[in-house]
C-alpha positions in Angstrom: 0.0 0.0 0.0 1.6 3.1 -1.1 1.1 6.3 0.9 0.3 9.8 0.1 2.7 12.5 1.3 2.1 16.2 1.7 4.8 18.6 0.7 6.4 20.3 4.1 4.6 23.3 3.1 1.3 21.9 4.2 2.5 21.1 7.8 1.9 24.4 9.3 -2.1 24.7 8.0 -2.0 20.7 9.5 -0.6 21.8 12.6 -3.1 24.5 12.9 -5.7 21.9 11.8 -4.8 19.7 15.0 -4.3 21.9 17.5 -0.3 21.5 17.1 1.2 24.8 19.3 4.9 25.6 18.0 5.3 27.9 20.9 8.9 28.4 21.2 10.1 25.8 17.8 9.5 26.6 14.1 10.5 23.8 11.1 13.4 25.3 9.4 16.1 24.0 6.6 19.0 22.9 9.0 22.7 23.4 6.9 23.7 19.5 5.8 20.7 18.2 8.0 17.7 19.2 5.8 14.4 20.0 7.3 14.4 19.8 11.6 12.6 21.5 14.6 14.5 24.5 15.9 13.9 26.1 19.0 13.5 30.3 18.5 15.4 31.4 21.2 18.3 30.0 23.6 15.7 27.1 25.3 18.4 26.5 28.4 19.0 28.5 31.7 21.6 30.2 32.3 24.7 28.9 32.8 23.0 25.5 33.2 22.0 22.2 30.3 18.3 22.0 32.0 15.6 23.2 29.7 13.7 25.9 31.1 9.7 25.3 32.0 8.6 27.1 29.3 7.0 24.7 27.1 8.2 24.3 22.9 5.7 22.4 21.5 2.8 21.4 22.4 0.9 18.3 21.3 -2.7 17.2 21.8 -2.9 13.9 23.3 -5.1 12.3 20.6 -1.8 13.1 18.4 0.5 10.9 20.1 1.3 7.3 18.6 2.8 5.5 21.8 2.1 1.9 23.3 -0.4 3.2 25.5 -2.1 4.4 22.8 -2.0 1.9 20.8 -3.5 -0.7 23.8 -6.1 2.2 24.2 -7.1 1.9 20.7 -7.2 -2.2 20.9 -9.5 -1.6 23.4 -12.4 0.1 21.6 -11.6 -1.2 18.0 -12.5 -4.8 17.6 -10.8 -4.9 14.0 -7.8 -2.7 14.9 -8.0 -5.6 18.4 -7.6 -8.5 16.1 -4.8 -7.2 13.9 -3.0 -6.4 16.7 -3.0 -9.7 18.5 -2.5 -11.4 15.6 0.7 -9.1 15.2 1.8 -10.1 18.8 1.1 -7.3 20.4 4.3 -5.5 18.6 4.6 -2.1 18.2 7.3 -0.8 15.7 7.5 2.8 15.1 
């Protein structure tokens, strides 16, 4: 099964879309890296490696893909239940 994919340029109306809050990050071209999520300011304290409490993206919930999710789902989706037994309960991201 092939996939679509949206040209980068769409991921900011998608974010919007899904309640995705860049608050302190923006997607920018990275030199030799290509495309990566950049904080907009310095994001540690001073003099110190912790990140500070002020939040850089922020990500509903419903967004997430994580195991809990996934058992979640499992839960409430008798198809979705079956494939995912059948598939031993693996989860490969």
């Amino acid at each position: 099964m092939e996939h679509s994919q949206l040209p980068i340029e769409a991921f900011p109306a998608w974010a919007v879309l899904n309640n995705v809050d860049f608050a302190n990050a923006e997607i920018r071209n990275v030199e030799g890296k290509g495309l990566g999520l950049v904080a907009k300011h310095d994001i540690t304290e001073a003099g110190h490696d912790a990140p500070s409490s002020q939040a850089i993206i922020r990500i509903p919930r419903d967004l997430v893909l994580s195991a809990e999710t996934v058992d979640e789902y499992a839960k409430v989706d008798r198809n979705f239940k079956q494939l995912f037994e059948v598939a031993g309960h693996q989860v490969s991201i």
